[in-house]
N, CA, C and O atoms as a Tripos MOL2 file, in Angstrom:
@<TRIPOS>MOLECULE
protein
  296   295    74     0     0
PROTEIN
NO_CHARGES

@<TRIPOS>ATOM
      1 N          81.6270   88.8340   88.8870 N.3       1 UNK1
      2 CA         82.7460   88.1090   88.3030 C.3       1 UNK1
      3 C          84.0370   88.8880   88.4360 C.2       1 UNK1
      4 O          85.1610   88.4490   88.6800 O.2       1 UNK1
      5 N          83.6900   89.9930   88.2510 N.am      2 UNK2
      6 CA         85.4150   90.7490   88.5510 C.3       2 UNK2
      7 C          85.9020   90.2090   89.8440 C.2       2 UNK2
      8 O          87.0460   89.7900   90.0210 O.2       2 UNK2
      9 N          84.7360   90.2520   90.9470 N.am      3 UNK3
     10 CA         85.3110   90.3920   92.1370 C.3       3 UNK3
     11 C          86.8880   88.7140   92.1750 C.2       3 UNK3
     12 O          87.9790   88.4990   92.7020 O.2       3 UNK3
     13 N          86.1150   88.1710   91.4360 N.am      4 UNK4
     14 CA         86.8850   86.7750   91.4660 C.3       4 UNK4
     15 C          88.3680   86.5070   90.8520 C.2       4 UNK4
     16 O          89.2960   85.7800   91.2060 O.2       4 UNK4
     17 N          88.1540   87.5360   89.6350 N.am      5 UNK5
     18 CA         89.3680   87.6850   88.7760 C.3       5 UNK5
     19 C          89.8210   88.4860   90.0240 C.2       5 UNK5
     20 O          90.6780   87.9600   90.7340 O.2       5 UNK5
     21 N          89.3800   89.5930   90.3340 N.am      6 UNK6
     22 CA         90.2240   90.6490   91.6630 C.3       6 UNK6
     23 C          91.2510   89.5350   92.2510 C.2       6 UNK6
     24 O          92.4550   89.4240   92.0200 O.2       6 UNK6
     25 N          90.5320   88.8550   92.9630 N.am      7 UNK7
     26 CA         90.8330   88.2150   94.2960 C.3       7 UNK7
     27 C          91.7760   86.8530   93.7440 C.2       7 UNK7
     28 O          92.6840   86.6660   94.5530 O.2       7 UNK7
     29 N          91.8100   86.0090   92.7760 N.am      8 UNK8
     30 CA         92.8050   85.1400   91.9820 C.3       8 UNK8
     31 C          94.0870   86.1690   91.7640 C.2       8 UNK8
     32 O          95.1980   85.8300   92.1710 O.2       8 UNK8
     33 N          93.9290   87.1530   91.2530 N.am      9 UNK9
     34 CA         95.3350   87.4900   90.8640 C.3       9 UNK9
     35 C          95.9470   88.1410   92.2110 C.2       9 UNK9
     36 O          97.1200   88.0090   92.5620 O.2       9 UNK9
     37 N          95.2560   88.6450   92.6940 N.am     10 UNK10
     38 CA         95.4280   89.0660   94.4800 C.3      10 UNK10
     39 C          96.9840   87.4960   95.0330 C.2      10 UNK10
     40 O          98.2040   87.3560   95.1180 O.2      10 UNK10
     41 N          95.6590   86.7280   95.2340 N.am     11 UNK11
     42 CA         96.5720   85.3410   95.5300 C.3      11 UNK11
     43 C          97.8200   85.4220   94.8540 C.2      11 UNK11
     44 O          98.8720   85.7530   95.4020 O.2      11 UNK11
     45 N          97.6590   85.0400   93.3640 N.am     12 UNK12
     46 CA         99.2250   84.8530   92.6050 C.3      12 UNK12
     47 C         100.1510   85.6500   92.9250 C.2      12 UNK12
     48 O         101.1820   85.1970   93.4230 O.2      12 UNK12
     49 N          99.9490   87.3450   92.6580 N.am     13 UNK13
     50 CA        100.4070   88.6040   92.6980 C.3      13 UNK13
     51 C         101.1350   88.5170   94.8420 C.2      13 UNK13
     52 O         102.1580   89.1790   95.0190 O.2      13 UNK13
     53 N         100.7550   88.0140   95.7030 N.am     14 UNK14
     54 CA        101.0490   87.5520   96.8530 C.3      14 UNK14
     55 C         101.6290   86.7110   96.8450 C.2      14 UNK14
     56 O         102.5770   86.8770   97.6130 O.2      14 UNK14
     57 N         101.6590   85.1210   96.0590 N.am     15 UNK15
     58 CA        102.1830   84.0140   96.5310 C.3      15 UNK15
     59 C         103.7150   84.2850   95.6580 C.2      15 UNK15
     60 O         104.8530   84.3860   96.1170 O.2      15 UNK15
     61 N         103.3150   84.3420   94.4900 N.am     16 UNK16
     62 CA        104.6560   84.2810   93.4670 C.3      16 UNK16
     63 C         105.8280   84.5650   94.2740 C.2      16 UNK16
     64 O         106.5600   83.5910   94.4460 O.2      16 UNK16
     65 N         106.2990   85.9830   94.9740 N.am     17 UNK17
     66 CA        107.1230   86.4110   95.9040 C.3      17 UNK17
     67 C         107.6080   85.8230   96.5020 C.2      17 UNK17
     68 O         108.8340   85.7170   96.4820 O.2      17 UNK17
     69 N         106.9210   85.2620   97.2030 N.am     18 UNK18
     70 CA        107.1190   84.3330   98.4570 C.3      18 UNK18
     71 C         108.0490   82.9080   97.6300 C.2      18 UNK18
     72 O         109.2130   82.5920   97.8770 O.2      18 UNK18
     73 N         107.2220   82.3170   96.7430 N.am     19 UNK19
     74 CA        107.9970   81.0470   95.9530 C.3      19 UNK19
     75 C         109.3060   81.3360   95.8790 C.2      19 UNK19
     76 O         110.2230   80.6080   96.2590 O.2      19 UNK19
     77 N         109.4520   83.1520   95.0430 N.am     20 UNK20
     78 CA        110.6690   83.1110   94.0910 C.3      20 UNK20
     79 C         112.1370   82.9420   95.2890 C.2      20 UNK20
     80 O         113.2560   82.4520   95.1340 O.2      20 UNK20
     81 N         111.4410   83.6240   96.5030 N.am     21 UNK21
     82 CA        112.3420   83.8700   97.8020 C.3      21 UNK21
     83 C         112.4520   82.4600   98.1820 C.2      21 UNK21
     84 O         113.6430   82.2510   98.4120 O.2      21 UNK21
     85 N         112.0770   81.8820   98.2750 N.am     22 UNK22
     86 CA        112.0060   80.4280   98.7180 C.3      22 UNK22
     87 C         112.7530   79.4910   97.7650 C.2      22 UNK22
     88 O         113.8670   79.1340   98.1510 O.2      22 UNK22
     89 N         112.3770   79.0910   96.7310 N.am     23 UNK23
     90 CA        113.2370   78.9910   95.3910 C.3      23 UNK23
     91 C         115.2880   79.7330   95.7240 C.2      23 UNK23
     92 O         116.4000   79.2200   95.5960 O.2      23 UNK23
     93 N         114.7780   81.1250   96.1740 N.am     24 UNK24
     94 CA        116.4470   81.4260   95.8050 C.3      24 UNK24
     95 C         117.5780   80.6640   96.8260 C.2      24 UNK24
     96 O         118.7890   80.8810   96.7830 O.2      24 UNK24
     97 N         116.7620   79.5300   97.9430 N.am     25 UNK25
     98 CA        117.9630   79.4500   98.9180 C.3      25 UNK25
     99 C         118.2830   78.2320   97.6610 C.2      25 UNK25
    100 O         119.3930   77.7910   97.9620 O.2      25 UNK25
    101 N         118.0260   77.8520   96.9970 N.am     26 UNK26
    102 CA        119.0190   77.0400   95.9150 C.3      26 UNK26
    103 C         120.6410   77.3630   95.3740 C.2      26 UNK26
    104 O         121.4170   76.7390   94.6500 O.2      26 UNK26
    105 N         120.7420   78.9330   96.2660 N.am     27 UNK27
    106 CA        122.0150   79.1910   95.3300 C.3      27 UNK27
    107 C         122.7160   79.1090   96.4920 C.2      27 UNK27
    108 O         123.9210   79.0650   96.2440 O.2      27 UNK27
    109 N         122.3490   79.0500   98.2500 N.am     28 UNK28
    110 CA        122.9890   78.8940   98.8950 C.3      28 UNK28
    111 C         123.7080   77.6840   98.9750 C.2      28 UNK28
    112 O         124.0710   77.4220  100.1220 O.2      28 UNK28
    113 N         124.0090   76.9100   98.1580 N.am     29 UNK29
    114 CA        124.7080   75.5830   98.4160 C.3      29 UNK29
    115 C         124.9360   74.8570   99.2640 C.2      29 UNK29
    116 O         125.7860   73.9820   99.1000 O.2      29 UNK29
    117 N         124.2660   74.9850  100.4140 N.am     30 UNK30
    118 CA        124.1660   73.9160  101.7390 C.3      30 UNK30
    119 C         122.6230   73.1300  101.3320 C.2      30 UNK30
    120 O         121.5810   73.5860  100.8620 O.2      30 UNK30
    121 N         122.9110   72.1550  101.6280 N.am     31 UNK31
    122 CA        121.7540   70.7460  100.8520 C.3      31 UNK31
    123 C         120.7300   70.9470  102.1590 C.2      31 UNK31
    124 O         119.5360   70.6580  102.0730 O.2      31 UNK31
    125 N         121.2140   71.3700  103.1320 N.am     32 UNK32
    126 CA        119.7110   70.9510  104.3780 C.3      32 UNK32
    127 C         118.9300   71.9320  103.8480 C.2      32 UNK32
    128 O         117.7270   71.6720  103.8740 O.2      32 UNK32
    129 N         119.2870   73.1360  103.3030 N.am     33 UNK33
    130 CA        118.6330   74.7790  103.3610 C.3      33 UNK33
    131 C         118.1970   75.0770  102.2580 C.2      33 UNK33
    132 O         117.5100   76.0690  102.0200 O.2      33 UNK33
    133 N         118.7230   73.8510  101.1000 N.am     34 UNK34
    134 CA        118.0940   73.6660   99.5240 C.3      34 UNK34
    135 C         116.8260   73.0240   99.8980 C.2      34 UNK34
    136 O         115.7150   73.5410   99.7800 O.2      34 UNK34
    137 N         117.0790   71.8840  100.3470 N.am     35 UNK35
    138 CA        115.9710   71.2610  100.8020 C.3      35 UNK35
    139 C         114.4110   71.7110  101.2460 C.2      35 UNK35
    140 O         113.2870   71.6970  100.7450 O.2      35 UNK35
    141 N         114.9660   72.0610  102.3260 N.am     36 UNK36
    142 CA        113.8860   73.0150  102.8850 C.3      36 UNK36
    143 C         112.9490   74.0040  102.3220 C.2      36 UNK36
    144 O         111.7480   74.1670  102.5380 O.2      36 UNK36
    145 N         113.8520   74.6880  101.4760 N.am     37 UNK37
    146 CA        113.3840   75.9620  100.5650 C.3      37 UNK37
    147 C         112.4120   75.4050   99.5890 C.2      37 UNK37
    148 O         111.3240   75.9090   99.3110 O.2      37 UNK37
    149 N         112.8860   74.3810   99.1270 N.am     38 UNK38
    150 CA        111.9060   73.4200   97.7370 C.3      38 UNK38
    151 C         111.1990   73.5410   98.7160 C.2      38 UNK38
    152 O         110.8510   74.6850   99.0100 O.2      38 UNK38
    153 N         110.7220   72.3480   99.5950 N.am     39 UNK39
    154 CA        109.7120   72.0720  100.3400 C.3      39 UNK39
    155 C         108.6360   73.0590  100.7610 C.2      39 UNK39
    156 O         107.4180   72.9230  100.6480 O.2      39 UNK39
    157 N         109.4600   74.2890  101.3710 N.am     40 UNK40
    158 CA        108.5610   75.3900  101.5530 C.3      40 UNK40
    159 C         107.8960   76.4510  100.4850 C.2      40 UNK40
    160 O         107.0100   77.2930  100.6260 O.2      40 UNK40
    161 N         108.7800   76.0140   99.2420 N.am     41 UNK41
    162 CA        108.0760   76.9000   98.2490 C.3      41 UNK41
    163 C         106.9590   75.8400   97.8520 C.2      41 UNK41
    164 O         105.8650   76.3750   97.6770 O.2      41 UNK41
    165 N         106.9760   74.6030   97.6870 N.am     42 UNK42
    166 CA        106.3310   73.9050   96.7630 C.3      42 UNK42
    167 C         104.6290   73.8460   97.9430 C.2      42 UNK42
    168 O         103.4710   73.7310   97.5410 O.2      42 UNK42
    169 N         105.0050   73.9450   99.0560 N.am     43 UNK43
    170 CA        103.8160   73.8980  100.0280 C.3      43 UNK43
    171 C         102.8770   75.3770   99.7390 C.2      43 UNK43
    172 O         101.6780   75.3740  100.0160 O.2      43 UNK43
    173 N         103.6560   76.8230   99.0660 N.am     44 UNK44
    174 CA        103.6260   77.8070   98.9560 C.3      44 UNK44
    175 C         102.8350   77.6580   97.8910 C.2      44 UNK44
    176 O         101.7380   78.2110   97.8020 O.2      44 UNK44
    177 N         103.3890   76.8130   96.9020 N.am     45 UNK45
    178 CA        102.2040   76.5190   95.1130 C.3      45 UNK45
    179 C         100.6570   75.9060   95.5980 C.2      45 UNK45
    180 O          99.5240   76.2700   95.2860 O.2      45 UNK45
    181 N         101.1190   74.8730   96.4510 N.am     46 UNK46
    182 CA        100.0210   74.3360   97.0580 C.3      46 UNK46
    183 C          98.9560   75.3190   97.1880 C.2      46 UNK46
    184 O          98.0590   75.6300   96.4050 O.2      46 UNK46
    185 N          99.3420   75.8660   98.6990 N.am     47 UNK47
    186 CA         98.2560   76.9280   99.3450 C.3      47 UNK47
    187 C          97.7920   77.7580   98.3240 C.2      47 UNK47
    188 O          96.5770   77.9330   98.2410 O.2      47 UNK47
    189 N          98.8480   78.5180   97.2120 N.am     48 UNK48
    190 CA         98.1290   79.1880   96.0750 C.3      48 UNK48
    191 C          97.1670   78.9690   95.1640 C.2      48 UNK48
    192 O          96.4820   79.8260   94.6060 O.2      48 UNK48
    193 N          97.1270   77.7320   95.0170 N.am     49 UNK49
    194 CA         96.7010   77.0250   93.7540 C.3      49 UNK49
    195 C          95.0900   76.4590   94.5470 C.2      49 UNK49
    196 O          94.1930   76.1560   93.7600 O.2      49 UNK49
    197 N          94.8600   76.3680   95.7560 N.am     50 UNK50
    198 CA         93.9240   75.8600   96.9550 C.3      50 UNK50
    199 C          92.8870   77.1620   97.3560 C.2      50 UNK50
    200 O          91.7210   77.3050   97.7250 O.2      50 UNK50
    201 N          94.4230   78.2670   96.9510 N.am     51 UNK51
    202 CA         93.1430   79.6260   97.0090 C.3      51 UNK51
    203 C          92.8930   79.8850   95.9350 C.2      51 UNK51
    204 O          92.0810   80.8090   95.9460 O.2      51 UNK51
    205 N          93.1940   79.5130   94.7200 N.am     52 UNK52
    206 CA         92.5500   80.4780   93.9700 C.3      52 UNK52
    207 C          91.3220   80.2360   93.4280 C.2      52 UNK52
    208 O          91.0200   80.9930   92.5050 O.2      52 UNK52
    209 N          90.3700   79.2410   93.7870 N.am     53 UNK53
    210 CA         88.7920   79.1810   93.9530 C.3      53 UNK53
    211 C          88.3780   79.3950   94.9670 C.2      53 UNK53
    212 O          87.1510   79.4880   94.9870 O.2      53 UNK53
    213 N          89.1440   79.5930   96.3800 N.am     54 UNK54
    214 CA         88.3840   79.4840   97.3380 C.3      54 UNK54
    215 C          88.1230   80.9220   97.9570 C.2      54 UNK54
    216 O          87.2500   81.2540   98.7580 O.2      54 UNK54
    217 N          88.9740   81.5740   97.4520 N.am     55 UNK55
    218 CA         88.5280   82.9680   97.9120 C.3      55 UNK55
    219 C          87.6800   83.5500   96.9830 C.2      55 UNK55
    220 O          86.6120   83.9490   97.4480 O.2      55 UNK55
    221 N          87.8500   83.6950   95.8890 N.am     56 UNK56
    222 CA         86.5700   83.9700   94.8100 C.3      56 UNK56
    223 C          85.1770   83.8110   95.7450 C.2      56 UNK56
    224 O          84.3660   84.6360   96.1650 O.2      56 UNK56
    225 N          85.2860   82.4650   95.8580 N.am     57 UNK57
    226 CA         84.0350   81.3580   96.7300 C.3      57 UNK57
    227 C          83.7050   81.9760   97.6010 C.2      57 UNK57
    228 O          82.5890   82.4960   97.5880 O.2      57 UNK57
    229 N          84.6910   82.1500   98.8100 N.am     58 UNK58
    230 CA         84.4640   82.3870  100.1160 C.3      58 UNK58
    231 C          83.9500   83.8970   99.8520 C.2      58 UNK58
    232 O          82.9530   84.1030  100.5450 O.2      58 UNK58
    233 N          84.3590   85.1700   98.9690 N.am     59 UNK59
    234 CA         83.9050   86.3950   98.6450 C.3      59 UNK59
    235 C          82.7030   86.5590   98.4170 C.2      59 UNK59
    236 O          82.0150   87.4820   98.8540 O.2      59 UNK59
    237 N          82.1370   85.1300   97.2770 N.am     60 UNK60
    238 CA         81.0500   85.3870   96.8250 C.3      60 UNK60
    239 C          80.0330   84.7520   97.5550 C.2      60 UNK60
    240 O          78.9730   85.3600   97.4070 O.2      60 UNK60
    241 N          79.9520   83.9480   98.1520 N.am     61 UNK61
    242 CA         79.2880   83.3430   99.4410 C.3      61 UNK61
    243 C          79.0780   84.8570  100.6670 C.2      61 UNK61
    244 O          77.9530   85.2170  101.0140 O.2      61 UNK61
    245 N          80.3170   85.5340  101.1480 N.am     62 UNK62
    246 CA         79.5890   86.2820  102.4050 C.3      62 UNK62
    247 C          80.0030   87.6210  101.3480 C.2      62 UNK62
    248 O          81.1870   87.9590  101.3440 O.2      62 UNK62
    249 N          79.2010   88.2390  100.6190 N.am     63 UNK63
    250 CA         80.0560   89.4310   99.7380 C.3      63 UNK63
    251 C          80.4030   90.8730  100.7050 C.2      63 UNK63
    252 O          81.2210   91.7530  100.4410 O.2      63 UNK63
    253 N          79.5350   90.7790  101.8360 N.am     64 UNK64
    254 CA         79.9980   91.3730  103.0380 C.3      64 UNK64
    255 C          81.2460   91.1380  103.8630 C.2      64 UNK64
    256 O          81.3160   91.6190  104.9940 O.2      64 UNK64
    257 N          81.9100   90.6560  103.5190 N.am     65 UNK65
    258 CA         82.7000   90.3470  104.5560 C.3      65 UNK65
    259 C          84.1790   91.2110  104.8200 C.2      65 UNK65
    260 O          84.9010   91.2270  105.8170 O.2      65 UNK65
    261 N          84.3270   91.9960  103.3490 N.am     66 UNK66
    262 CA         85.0750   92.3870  103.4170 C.3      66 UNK66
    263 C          85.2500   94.0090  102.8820 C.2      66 UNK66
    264 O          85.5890   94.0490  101.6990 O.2      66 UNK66
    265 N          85.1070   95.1750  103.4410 N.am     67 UNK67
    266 CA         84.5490   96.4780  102.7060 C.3      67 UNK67
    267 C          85.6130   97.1830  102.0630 C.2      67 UNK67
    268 O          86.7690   96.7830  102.1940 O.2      67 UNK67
    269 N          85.1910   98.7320  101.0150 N.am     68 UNK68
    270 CA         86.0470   98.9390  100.3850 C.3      68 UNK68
    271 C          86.5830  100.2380  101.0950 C.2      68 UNK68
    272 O          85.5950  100.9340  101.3310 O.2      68 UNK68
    273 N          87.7560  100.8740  101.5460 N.am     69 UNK69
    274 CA         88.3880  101.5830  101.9300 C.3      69 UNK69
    275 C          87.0600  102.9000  101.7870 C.2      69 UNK69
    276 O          86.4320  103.0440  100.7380 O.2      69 UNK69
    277 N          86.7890  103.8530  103.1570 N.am     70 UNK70
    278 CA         85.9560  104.4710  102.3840 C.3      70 UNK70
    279 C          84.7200  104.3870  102.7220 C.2      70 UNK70
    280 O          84.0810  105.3990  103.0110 O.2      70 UNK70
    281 N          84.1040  102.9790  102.7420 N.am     71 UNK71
    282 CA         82.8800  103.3430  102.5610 C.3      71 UNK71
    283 C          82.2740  102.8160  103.6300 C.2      71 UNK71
    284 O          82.9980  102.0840  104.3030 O.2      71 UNK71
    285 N          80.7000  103.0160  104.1560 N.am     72 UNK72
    286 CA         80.7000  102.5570  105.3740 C.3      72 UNK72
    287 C          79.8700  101.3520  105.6400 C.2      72 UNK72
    288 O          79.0120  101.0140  104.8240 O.2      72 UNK72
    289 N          80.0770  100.6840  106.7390 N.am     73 UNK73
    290 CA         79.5800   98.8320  106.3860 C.3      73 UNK73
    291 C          78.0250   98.9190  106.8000 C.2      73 UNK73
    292 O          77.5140   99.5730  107.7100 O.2      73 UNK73
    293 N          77.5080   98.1770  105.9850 N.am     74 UNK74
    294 CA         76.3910   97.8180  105.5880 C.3      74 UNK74
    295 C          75.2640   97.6050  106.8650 C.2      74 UNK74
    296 O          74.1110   97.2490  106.6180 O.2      74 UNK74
@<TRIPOS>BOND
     1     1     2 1
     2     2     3 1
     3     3     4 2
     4     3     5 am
     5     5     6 1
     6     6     7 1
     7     7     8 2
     8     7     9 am
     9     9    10 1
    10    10    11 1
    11    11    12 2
    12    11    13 am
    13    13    14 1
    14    14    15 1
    15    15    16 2
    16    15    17 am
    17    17    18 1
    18    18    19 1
    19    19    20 2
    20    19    21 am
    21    21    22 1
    22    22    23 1
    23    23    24 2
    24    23    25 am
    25    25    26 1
    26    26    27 1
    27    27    28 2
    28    27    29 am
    29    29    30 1
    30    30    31 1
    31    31    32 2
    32    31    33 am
    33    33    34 1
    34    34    35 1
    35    35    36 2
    36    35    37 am
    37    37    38 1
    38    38    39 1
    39    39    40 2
    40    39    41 am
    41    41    42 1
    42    42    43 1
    43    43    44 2
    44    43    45 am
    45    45    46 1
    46    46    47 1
    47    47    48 2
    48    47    49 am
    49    49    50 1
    50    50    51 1
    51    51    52 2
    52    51    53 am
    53    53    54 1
    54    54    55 1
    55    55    56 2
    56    55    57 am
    57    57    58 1
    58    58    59 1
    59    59    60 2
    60    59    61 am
    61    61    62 1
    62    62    63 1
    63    63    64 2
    64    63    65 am
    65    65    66 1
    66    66    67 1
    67    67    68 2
    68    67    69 am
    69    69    70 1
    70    70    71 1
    71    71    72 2
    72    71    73 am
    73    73    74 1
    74    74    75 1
    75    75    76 2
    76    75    77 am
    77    77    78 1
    78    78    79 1
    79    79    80 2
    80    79    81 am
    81    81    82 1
    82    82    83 1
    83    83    84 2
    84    83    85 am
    85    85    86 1
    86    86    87 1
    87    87    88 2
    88    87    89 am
    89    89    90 1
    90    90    91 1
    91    91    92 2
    92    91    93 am
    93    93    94 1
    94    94    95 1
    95    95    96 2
    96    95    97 am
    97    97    98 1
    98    98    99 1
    99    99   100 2
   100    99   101 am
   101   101   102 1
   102   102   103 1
   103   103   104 2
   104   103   105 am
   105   105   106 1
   106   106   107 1
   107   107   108 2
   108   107   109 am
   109   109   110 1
   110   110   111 1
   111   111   112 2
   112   111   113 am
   113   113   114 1
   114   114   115 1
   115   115   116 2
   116   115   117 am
   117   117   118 1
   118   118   119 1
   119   119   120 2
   120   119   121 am
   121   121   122 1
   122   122   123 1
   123   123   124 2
   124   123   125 am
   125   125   126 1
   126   126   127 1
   127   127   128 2
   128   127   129 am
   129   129   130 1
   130   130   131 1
   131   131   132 2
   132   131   133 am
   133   133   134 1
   134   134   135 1
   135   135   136 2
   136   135   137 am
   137   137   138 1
   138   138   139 1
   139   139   140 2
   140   139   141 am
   141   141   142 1
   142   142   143 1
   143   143   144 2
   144   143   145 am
   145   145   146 1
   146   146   147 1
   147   147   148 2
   148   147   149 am
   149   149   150 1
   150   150   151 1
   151   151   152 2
   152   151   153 am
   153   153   154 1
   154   154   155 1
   155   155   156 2
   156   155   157 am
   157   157   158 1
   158   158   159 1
   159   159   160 2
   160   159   161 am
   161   161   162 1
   162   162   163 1
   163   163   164 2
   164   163   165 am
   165   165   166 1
   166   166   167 1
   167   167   168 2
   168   167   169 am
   169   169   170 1
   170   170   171 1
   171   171   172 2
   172   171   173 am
   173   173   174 1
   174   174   175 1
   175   175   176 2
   176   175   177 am
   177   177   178 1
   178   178   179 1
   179   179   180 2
   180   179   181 am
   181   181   182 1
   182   182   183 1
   183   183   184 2
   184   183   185 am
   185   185   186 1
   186   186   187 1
   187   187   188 2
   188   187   189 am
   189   189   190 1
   190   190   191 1
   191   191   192 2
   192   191   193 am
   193   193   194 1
   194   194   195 1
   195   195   196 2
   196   195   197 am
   197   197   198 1
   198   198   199 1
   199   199   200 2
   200   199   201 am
   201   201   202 1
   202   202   203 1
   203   203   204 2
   204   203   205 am
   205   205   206 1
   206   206   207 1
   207   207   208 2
   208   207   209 am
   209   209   210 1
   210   210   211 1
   211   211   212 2
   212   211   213 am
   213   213   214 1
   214   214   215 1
   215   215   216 2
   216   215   217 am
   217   217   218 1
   218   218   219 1
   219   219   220 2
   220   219   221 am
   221   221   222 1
   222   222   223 1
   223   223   224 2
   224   223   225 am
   225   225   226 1
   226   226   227 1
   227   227   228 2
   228   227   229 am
   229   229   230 1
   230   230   231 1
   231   231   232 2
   232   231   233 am
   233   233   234 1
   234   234   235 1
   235   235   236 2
   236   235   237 am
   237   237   238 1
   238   238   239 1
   239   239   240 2
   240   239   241 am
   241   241   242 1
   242   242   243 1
   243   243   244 2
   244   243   245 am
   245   245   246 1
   246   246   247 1
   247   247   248 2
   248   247   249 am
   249   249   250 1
   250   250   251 1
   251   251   252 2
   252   251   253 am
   253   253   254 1
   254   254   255 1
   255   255   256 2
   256   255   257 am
   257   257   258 1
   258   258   259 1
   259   259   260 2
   260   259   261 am
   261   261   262 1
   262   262   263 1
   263   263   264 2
   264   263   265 am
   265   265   266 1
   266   266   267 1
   267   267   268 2
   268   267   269 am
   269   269   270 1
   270   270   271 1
   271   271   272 2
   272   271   273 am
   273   273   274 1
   274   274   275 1
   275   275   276 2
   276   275   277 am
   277   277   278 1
   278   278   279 1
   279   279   280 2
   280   279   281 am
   281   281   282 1
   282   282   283 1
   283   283   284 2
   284   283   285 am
   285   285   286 1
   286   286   287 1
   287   287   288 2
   288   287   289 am
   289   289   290 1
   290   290   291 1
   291   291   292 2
   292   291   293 am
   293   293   294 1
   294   294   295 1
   295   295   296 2
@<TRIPOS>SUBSTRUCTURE
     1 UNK1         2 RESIDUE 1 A UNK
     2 UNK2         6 RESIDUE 1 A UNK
     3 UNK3        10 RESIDUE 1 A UNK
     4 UNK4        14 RESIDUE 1 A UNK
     5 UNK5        18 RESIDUE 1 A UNK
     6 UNK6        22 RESIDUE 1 A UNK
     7 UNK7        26 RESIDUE 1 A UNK
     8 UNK8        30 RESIDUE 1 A UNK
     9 UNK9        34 RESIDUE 1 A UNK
    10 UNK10       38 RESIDUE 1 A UNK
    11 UNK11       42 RESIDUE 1 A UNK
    12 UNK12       46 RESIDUE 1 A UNK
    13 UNK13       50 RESIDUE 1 A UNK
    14 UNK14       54 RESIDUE 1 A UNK
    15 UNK15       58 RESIDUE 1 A UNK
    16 UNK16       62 RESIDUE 1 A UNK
    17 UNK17       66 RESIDUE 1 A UNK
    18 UNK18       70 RESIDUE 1 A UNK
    19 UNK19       74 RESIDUE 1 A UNK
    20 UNK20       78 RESIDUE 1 A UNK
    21 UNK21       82 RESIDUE 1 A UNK
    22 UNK22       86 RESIDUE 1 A UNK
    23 UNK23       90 RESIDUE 1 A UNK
    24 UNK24       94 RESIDUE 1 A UNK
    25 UNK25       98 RESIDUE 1 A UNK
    26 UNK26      102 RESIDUE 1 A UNK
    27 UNK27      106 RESIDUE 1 A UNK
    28 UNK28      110 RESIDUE 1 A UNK
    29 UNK29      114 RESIDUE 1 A UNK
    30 UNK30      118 RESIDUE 1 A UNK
    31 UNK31      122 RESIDUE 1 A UNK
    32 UNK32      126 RESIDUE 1 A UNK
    33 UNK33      130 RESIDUE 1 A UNK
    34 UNK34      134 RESIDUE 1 A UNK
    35 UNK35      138 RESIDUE 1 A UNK
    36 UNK36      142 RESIDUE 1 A UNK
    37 UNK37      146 RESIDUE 1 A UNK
    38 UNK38      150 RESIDUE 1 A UNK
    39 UNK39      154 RESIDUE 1 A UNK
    40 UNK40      158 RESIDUE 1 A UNK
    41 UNK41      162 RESIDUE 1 A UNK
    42 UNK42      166 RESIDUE 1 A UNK
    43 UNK43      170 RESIDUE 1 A UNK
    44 UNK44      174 RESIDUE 1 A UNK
    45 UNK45      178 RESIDUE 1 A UNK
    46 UNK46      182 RESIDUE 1 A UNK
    47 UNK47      186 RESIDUE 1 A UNK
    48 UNK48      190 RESIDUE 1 A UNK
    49 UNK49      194 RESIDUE 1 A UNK
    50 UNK50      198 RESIDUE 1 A UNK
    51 UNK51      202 RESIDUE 1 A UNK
    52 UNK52      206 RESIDUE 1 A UNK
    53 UNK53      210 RESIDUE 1 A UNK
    54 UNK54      214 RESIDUE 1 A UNK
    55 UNK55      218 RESIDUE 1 A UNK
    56 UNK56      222 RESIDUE 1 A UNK
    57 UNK57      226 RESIDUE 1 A UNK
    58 UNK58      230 RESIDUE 1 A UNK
    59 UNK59      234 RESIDUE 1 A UNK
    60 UNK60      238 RESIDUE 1 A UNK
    61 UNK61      242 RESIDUE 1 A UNK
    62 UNK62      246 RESIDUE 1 A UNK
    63 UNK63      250 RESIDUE 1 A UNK
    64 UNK64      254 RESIDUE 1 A UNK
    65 UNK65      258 RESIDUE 1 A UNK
    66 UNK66      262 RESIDUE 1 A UNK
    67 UNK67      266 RESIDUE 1 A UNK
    68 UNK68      270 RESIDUE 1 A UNK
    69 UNK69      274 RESIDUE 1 A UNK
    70 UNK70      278 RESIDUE 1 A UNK
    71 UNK71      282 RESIDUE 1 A UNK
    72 UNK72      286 RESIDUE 1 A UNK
    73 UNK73      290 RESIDUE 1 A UNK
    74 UNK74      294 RESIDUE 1 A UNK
């Protein structure tokens, strides 16, 4: 179960960034580049919100798939 909490906040702790940057062309005041920015952040909530069961999932399904710095593969 950690591994899942790990890997959810992984996602958020990654996506959030990306939104807030995306979000800020709002202050540029040209409407094509406001536009856009919504669009690309809100596609950004999407993909976040799409991973955050599916990598848990996808982790706990192959738990090999991904090793820890260090150690040597299985």
């Amino acid at each position: 179960m950690a591994r899942g909490c790990t890997a959810g906040s992984s996602v958020v702790f990654a996506g959030l960034p990306v939104v807030i940057a995306l979000a800020g062309l709002l202050v540029v005041g040209i409407p094509t580049l406001t536009k856009m920015g919504l669009a690309a952040a809100g596609a950004v909530v999407i993909a976040v919100v799409a991973a955050l069961p599916l990598v848990p999932a996808c982790l706990g399904f192959w738990p090999n798939a991904c090793w820890r710095a260090g150690h040597a593969r299985p």
